[in-house]
C-alpha positions, 0 to 999 in steps of 0.5 A: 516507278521502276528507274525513276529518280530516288532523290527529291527536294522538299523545301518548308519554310515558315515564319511566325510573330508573337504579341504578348499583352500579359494575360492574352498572347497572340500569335500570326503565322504562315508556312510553306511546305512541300511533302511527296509520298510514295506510290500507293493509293490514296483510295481504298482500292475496289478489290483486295486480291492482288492478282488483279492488280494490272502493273502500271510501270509509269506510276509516280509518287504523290506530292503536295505543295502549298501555303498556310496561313492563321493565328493561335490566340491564348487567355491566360491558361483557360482558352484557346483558339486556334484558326488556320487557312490552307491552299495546298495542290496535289499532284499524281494523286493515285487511284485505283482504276478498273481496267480490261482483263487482260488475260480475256481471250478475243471471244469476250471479256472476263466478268472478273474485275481488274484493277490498275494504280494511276495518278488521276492529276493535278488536285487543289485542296483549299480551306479552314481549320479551326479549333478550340479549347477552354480548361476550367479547372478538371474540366476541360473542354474541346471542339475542332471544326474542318472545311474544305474544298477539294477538286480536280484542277487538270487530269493526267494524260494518262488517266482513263478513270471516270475524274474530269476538271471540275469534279470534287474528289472522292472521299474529302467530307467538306465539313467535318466537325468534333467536340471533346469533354473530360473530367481529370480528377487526380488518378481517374479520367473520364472523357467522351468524343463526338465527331461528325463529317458530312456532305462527301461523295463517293462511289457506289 
């Protein structure tokens, strides 16, 4: 926003402990960290013509704050695996509500639709990240799986969009999951991708 402040304190810290046992390593983590972004949404906006667009000079940056937490486990060079927990909470999450025309006259409203970038408010994203890897020789396998529970936890006074506490946001698959083979034989490469993420909302 216009006037707001330029400096912000973005504190991370993090924390590790590693058990070597010869051919198996192990090792624990835990982190924290604060990120802030600025404001833009964080949605496809409805409409790509900016004149549309409704100036909203209160608008905040994101930010998101959490914790995470998992272990990494290692067999010799041949697998890994790596298994992460996240509780993480967004706050002034931008998104592009539709709003009054501003430019309508008292005889009615305008049929074109208007747009204004608001910070929706406090989200809380919490679940597991975990992946996969086995090596054998040329071959080489992947396979990395995502579930996450992502919802409103407290909406901003200022927000008049359709979000209410309790709803989940829009556009967070809460399962996302993706497997990857290649074949490396000295100058060539081949390798294919498949990746699937399900059970998401959005609007219409």
């Amino acid at each position: 926003a216009r006037g707001a402040a330029q400096h912000a304190l973005l504190p991370m810290l993090g924390v590790s402990f590693v058990q070597d046992f010869r051919t198996l390593a192990v090792k624990w983590r835990a982190a924290y960290g604060k990120g802030i972004r600025a404001s833009r949404p964080s949605m496809r906006m409805g409409t790509q013509e900016p004149g549309r667009l409704v100036t909203n000079a209160a608008l905040e940056p994101e930010q998101q704050s959490g914790i995470e937490a998992g272990v990494d486990v290692r067999l010799a060079r041949v697998l890994g695996i790596h298994v992460t927990r996240f509780d993480q909470t967004v706050s002034g999450l931008i998104q592009a509500v539709t709003v009054e025309n501003p430019t309508a006259s008292n005889s009615g409203p305008s049929k074109s639709s208007w747009y204004q970038l608001q910070n929706v408010g406090e989200i809380s994203n919490r679940g597991w990240e975990t992946q996969a890897a086995l090596a054998l020789g040329p071959l080489s396998m992947g396979a990395a799986a995502s579930f996450v529970d992502s919802r409103v936890q407290r909406v901003a006074r200022t927000y008049t969009g359709d979000m209410q506490a309790g709803d989940r946001m829009l556009t967070v698959p809460a399962r996302t999951l993706s497997g990857t083979v290649a074949w490396v034989q000295r100058k060539y490469q081949l390798s294919a991708t498949v990746s699937r993420a399900s059970d998401w909302i959005n609007y219409d």
